[in-house]
C-alpha positions, 0 to 999 in steps of 0.5 A: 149945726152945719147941714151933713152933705149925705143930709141936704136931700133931707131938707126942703128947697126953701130950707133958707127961707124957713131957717131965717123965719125962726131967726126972725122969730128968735129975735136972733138969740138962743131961744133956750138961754138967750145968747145974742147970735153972733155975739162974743162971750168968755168960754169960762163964764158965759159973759157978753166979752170981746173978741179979742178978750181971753177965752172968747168964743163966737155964738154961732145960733143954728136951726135945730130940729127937736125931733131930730127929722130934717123932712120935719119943718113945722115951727113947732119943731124948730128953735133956734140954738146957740151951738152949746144949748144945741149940743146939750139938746142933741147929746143923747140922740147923739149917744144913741145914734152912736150906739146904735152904730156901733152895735151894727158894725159889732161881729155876731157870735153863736156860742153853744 
């Protein structure tokens, strides 16, 4: 996922040389399905396709945080992810940050 501008102090100076070490790492596919990075699959079936097919989308691997902690970037904590198996992995912490923000904006009332 993009890095957030409010975020980019969170991330190291090298941030580019690390991101590219799990790249290498990963073989530039999803290390959790598999996926080739930057290749073309059919949206529907998740099958290898061309770009100009019908329901084609482009895989866009990124570097995901497991422990969702920028500052943290031990290469234990890091894999590389297609954008569906990144947004699987980030769903609940996603649900809960919201949560979490919401509660925070919400109006507090005493009722006696």
């Amino acid at each position: 996922m993009p890095i957030k501008p409010e975020n980019k102090k969170r991330y190291p100076k090298n941030w580019k040389e690390i991101r590219e070490k799990i790249r290498k790492r990963a073989d530039d596919r999803c290390e959790f399905c598999g996926v080739i990075n930057h290749s073309y699959v059919n949206r529907l079936t998740r099958k290898l396709c061309l770009q100009d097919e019908d329901y084609a989308i482009r895989i866009v691997c990124t570097v995901a945080h497991l422990d969702h902690t920028p500052e943290n970037c031990d290469e234990d904590n890091l894999r590389f992810l297609c954008q569906k198996c990144h947004n699987q992995y980030d769903a609940k912490h996603r649900t809960e940050t919201r949560r979490k923000e919401k509660s925070k904006n919400q109006l507090m009332f005493d009722y006696k």
